[in-house]
C-alpha positions in Angstrom: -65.6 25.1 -0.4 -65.4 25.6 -4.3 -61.7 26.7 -3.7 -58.6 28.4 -1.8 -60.2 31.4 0.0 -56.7 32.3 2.1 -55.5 35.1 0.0 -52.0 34.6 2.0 -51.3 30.8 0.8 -52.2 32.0 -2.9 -49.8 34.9 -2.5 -47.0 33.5 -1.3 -47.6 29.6 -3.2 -44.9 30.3 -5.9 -41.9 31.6 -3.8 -42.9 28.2 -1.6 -42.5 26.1 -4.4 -39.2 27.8 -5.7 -37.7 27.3 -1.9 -38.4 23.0 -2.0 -37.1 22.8 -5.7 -34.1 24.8 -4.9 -33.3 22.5 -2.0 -34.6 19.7 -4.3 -32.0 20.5 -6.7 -29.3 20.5 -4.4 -29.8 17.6 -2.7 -28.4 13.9 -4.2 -30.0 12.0 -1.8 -32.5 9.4 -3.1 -34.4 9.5 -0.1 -35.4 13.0 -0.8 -39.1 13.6 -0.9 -41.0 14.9 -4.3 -41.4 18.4 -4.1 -44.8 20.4 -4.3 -46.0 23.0 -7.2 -47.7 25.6 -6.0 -51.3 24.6 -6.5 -50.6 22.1 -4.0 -48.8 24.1 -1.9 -51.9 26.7 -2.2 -54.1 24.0 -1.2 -52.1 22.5 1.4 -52.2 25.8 3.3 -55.4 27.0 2.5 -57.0 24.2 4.2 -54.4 24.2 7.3 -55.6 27.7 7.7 -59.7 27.6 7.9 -59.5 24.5 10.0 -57.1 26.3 12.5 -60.3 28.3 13.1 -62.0 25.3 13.6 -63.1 24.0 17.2 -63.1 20.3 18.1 -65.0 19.8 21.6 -63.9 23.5 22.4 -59.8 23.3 21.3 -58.3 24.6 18.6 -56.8 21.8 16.3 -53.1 21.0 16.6 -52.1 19.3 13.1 -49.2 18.4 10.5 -50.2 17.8 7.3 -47.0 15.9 5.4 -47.1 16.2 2.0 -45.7 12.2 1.0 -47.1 9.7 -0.7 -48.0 6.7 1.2 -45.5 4.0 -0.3 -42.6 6.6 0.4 -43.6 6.7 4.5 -41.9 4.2 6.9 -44.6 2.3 9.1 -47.4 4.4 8.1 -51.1 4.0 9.5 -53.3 3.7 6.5 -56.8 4.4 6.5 -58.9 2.4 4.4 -60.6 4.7 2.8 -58.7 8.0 2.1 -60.2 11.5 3.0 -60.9 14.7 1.4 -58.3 17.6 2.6 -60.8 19.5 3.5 -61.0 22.3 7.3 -63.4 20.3 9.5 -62.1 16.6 8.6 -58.7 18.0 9.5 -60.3 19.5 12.7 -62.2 15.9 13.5 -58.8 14.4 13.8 -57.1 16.4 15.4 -57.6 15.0 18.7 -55.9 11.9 17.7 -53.0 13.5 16.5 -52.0 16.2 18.5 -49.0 14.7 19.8 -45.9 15.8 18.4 -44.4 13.8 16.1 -47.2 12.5 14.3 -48.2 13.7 10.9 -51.2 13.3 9.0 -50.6 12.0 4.9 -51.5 13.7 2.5 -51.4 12.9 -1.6 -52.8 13.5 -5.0 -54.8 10.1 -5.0 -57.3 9.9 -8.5 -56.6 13.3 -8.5 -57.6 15.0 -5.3 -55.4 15.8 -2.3 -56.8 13.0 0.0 -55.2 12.1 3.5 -54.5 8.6 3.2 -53.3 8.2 7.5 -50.5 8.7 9.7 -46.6 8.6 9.8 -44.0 9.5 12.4 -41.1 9.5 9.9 -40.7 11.9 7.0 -37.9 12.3 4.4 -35.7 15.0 3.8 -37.2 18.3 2.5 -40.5 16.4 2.5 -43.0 19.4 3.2 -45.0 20.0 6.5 -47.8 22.2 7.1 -48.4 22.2 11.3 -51.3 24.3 12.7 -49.6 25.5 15.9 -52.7 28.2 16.8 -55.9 30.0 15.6 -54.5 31.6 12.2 -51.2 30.6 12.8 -49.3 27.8 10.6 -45.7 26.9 10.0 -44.0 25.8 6.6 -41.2 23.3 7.1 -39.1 20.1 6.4 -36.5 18.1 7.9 -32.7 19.2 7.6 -31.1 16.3 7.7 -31.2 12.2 6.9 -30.0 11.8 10.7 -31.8 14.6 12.2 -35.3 15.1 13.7 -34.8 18.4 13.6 -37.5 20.7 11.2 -36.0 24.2 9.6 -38.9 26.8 9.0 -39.6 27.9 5.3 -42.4 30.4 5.8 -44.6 31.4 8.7 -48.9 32.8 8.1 -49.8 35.0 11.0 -53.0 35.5 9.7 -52.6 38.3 7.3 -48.8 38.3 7.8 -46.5 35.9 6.5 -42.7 36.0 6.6 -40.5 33.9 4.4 -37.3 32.4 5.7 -33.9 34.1 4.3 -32.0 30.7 3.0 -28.3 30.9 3.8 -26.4 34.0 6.2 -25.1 36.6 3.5 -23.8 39.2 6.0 -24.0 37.5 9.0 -20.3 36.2 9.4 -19.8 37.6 13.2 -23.4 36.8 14.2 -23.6 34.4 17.2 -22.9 30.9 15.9 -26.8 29.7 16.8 -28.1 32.7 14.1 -25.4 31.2 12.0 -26.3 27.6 12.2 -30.8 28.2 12.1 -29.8 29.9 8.3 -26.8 27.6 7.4 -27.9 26.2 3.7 -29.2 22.4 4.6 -27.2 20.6 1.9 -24.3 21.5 3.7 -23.2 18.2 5.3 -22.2 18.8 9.0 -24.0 19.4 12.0 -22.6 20.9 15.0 -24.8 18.8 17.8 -23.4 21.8 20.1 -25.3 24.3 18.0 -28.5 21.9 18.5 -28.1 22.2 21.8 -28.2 25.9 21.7 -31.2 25.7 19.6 -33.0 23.5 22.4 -32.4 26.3 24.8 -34.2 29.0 22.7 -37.0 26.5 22.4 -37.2 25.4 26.2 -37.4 29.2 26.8 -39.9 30.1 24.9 -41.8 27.3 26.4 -41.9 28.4 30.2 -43.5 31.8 28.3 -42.0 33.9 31.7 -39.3 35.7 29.6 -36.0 35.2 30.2 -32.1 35.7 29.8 -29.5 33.2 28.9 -26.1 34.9 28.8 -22.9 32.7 27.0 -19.3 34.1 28.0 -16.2 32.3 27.0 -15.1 29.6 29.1 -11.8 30.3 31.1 -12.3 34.3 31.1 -13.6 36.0 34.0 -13.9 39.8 32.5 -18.0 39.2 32.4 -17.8 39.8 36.2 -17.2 42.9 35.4 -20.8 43.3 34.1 -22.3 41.5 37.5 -24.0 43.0 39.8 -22.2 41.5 43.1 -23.1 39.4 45.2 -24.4 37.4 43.0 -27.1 35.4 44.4 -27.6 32.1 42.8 -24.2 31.5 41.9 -23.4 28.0 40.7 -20.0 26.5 42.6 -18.5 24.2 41.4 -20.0 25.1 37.9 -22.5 22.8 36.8 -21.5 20.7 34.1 -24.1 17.8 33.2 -25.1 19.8 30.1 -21.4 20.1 29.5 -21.0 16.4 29.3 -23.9 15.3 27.2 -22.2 17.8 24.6 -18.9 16.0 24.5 -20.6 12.7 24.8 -22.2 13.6 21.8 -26.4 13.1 21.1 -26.1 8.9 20.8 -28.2 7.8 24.0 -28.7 10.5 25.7 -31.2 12.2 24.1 -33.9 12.1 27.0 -31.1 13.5 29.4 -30.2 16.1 27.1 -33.9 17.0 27.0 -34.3 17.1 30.7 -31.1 18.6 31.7 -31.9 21.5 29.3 -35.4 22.2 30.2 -33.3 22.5 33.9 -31.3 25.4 32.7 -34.2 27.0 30.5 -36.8 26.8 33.4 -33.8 29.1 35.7 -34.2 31.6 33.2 -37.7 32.1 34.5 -36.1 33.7 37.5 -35.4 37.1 38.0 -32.0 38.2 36.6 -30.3 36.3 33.7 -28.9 32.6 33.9 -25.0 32.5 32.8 -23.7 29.8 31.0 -19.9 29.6 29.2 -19.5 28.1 25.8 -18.6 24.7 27.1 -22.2 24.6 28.6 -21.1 25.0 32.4 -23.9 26.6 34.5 -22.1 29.4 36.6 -25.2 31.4 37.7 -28.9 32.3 37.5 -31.0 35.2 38.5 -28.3 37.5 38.4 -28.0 41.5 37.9 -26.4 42.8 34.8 -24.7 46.3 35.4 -22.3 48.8 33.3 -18.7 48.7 34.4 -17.3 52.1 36.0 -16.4 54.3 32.4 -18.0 52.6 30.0 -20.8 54.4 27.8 -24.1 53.1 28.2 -25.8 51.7 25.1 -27.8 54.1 23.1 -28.3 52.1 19.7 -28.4 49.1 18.0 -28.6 47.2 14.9 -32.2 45.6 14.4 -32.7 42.9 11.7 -34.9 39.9 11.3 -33.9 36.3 8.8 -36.5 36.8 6.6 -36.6 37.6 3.3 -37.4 41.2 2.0 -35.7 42.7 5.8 -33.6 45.3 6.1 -31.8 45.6 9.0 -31.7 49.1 10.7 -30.4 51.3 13.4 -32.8 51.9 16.8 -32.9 53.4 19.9 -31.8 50.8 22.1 -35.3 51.3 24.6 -37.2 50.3 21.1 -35.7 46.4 21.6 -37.9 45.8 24.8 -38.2 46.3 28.3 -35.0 46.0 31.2 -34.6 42.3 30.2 -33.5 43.3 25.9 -31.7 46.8 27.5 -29.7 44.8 30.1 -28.4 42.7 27.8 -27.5 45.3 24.9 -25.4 46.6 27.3 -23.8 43.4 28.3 -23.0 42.3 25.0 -21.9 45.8 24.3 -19.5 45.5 27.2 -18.4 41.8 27.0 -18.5 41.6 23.2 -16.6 37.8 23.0 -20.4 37.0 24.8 -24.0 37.0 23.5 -27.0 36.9 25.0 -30.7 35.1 24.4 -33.9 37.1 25.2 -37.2 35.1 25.6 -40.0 37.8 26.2 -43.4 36.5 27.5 -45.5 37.6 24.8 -43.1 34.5 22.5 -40.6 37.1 21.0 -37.2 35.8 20.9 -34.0 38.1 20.3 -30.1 37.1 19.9 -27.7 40.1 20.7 -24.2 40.3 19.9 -21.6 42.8 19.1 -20.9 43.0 15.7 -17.3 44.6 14.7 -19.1 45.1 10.9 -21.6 47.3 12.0 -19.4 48.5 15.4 -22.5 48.4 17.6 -24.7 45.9 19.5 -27.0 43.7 16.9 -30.5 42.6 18.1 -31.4 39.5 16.1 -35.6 38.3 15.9 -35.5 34.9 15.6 -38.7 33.8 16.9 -40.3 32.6 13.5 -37.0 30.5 13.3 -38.4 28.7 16.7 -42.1 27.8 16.0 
């Protein structure tokens, strides 16, 4: 290759580069990585790209490429002699990296972008290219000095590539998990029950059956009134593990919070919508969602999407999805102190909530936020 042949990665390079300086700026942390111009940045994702098309022993490659030098990288494996960046050495190693967590280095070395080995640990706002598909790659960095977590900057689809809206202009009554994926990253505290939220909407996606996860308030009982009765599954006495790893706080218990979550996601799989409150009780799963005697079934709502360049607008409410995105317009319509998360199976994810700004049901797509 003479040179970057994925139109996308030149296209969108510069607005790349302004995001990590921006952040770069921001930050006062000396542990912050060097940000990347946009040549590198064009590079960077120009080679994820073609060797997501590659095939390794019949898979498609799973990879991270970390953009940090290898003096800044905390227990790194270093290979004596550094590689090209380049589609099929990527593809070569991916087998040996495929595990999350693990990154492959890259760096200008006498310079050429060369991966120089592994690391587990990267800084904050250090860039990370990860292949997650054929075509399909994720722009990201870390969050936070304490944090594992990764926010996305930019997602290539191919031919389509949507760019992360930085902050929540607008969004002031959206459901706190919409508020926390766009909360600007320098801004000092983390809410771990937020995270916990965001592990949901994760786990599932994961089980890729589709799925309902609806949060009322804890103490009030008015969602019954949406409830088909009798409810099958109901939980009794609620079930409140998840509740206690929250108050407990993330110290410890981070493989228990991991398991007891993928518990609750994996009864979203079941037919009917799990029901959770806000303190992270389980009260229900697989149950019906129906509209109270006199209230006015939900005709429209307002559909937007966190990235940049969207404008949200008004839809028929069929246009959201099947039942599973209907059902719960009209919930959150009638129970509007609730939300409710939407896993389709074909990975869409949607956040609906009633918004007193725009006086209607708002149907948020946040699946780019959960790749």
């Amino acid at each position: 290759m003479n040179g970057p042949l994925y139109p996308a990665a030149r296209l969108h390079a510069a607005r790349i580069e302004e995001h990590f300086a921006g952040h770069l700026a921001d930050a006062r942390s000396a542990s912050a990585a060097a940000g990347p111009d946009a040549r590198t940045i064009e590079a960077l994702v120009d080679a994820a790209f073609w060797a997501s098309l590659q095939r390794e022993e019949g898979y498609p490659p799973e990879i991270s490429l970390a953009f940090l030098p290898p003096d800044r990288a905390v227990r790194p494996m270093l290979l004596k002699d550094a590689l090209a960046l380049g589609p099929r050495a990527l593809a070569r190693l991916a087998p040996a990296v495929e595990r999350p967590g693990i990154h492959l280095g890259v760096w200008r070395l006498g310079g050429e972008l060369r991966v120089w080995g592994t690391t587990r640990a990267v800084p904050t706002f250090c860039m990370v290219v990860e292949v997650l598909g054929p075509g399909l790659l994720v722009v990201k960095h870390r969050t936070d000095e304490d944090s594992a977590k990764f926010r996305n900057v930019a997602v290539f689809a191919g031919e389509q590539v949507k760019l992360m809206r930085r902050g929540t202009p607008g969004l002031d009554d959206a459901p706190a998990l919409l508020r926390h994926l766009l909360a600007p990253e320098c801004s000092g505290s983390r809410d771990h029950a937020d995270d916990v939220l965001l592990r949901l909407a994760v786990s599932m996606r994961a089980h890729k059956r589709g799925g309902t996860l609806l949060v009322v308030p804890a103490g009030s009982e008015s969602w019954r009134e949406s409830i088909v009765r009798p409810i099958a599954y109901a939980v009794d006495p609620p079930f409140g593990e998840l509740a206690d790893l929250v108050r407990e706080g993330p110290a410890g218990h981070v493989v228990e919070l991991a398991r007891v979550v993928d518990e609750i996601a994996g009864l979203t799989a079941v037919d009917g919508a799990t029901l959770i409150n806000d303190g992270y009780e389980l009260l229900a799963f697989g149950v019906k969602i129906g509209r109270p005697d006199g209230r006015p079934r939900v005709e429209r709502v307002m559909l937007s999407e966190p990235v940049e360049g969207d404008r949200a607008e008004v839809v028929a409410a069929p246009q959201l999805g099947g039942t599973r995105h209907n059902s719960a317009a009209q919930f959150t319509q009638d129970q509007r102190d609730a939300f409710a998360m939407v896993a389709s199976q074909d990975g869409r994810f949607t956040l609906l909530a009633w918004s007193e700004g725009d006086a209607m049901v708002r149907a948020h797509r946040v699946e780019a936020l959960l790749l």
